[in-house]
N, C-alpha and C positions, 0 to 999 in steps of 0.2 A: 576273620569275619565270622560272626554267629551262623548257630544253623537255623533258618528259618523252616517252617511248613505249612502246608496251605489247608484249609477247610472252603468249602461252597454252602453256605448256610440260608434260606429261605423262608421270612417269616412275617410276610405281609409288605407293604414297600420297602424295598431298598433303602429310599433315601433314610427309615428310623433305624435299620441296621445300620447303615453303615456311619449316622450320627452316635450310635450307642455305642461299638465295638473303636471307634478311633479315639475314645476314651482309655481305651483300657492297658494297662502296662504290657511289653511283650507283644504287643499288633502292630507288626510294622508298617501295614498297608490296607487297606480297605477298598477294594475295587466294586463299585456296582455294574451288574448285568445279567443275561440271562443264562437259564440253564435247565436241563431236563427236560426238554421237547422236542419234535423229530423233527423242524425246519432248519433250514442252514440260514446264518446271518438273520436272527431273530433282528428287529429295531421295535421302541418301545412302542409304536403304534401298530406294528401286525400282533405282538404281544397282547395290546388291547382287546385285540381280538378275540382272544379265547380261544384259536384255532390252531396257535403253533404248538400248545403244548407246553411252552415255557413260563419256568417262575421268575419274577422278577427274588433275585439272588445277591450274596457279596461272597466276591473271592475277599476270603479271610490270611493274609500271611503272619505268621506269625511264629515270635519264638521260644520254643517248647521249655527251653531254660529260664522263660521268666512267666510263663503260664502258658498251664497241658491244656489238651484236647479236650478232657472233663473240665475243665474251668470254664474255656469257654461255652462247654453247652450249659453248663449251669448260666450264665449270664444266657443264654440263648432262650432256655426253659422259662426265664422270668418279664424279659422284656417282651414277650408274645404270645397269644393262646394256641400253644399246642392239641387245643381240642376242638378247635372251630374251622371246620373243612371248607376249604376252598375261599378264605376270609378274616380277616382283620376290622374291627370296629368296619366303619363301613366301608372299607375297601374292600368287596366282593369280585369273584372270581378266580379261576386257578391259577392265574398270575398270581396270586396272592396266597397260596399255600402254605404250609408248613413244610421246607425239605429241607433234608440232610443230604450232601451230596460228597461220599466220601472217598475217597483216592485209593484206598487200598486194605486192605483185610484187619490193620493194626485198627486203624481211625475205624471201622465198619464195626469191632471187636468192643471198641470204647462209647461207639454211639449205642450200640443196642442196648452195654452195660449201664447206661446214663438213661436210658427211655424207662428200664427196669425198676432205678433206681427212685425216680423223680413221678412214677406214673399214681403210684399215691397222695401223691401232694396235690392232684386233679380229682373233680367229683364225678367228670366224663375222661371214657378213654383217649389217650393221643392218638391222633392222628397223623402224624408227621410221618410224610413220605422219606423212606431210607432205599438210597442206592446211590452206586457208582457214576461217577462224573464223566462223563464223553466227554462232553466239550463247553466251556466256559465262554458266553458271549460278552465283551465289555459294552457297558453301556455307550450311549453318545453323551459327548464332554458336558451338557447342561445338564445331566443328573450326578456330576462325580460332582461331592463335596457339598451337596445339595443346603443341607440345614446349616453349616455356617456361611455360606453365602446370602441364605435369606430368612435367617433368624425371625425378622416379623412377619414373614409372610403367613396368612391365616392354617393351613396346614402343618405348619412348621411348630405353631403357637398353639393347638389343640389337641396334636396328633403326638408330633413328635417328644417335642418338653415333658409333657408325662412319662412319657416311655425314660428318659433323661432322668427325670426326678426321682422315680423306681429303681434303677440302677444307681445312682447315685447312694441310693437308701441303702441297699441290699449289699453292693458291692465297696464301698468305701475304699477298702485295702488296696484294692485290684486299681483302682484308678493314676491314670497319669498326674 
């Protein structure tokens, strides 16, 4: 059996992570849900709220023999603006952050080397929140898999496809 590993990555809704990264060769899994806030048992409506502290996130699994940790945040750096605080086109709020949520000193070692790397290729600073993962909230089952369930739904067609199309562009290689 391969070795998989996991990343917590957050960069504007779930549902365009986790449509861009199940693309990608080496991700065996795409989980949407929250993380980085001090409530227990986030659900996506206290979430809304702006009050628990959490990002809407995807647990990333993935295996390191068919693409690293720096692979994936380079796909991570381009399908979202790391410089726009608390906010995605118009999905506003801290649900909607930019975080890195990394498991341990290795991954923590390769994000900061990656924020370093990539933070010229921006004309403002990043702002992507970096720390350690406490605890992973799964979403509820109507956001897993979100974008190929409802491909023409107006969100899906404005928001997401783009972000799709970008990757698609940039990444070629990396793709399933």
């Amino acid at each position: 059996m391969a070795k998989t590993d996991t990343i917590v990555l957050g960069g504007g809704c779930f549902w365009c992570l986790e449509a861009s990264y199940q693309l990608i060769k080496g991700v065996e899994s795409v989980v949407p849900g929250y993380a980085g806030g001090h409530t227990s048992k986030p659900d996506y409506y206290s979430v809304g709220t702006k009050t628990t502290g959490h990002a809407e996130v995807v647990n990333i699994e993935f295996n390191p023999d068919i693409i690293s940790l720096s692979e994936l945040l380079e796909i991570f750096w381009i399908i979202h603006d790391p410089t726009s605080l608390n906010k995605q086109g118009n999905d506003t709020g801290p649900q909607y952050r930019s975080i890195i949520l990394f498991n341990n000193e290795a991954q923590k070692t390769t994000t900061d080397k990656s924020i370093t790397e990539v933070s010229n290729l921006f004309n403002k600073p990043i702002v992507t929140e970096v720390k350690q993962l406490e605890t992973f909230y799964e979403a509820e089952p109507e956001h897993h898999d979100y974008f190929n369930k409802h491909p023409d739904q107006a969100y899906c067609q404005v928001i997401i496809n783009p972000k799709l199309k970008k990757l698609r562009k940039h990444f070629e290689s990396k793709l399933k």
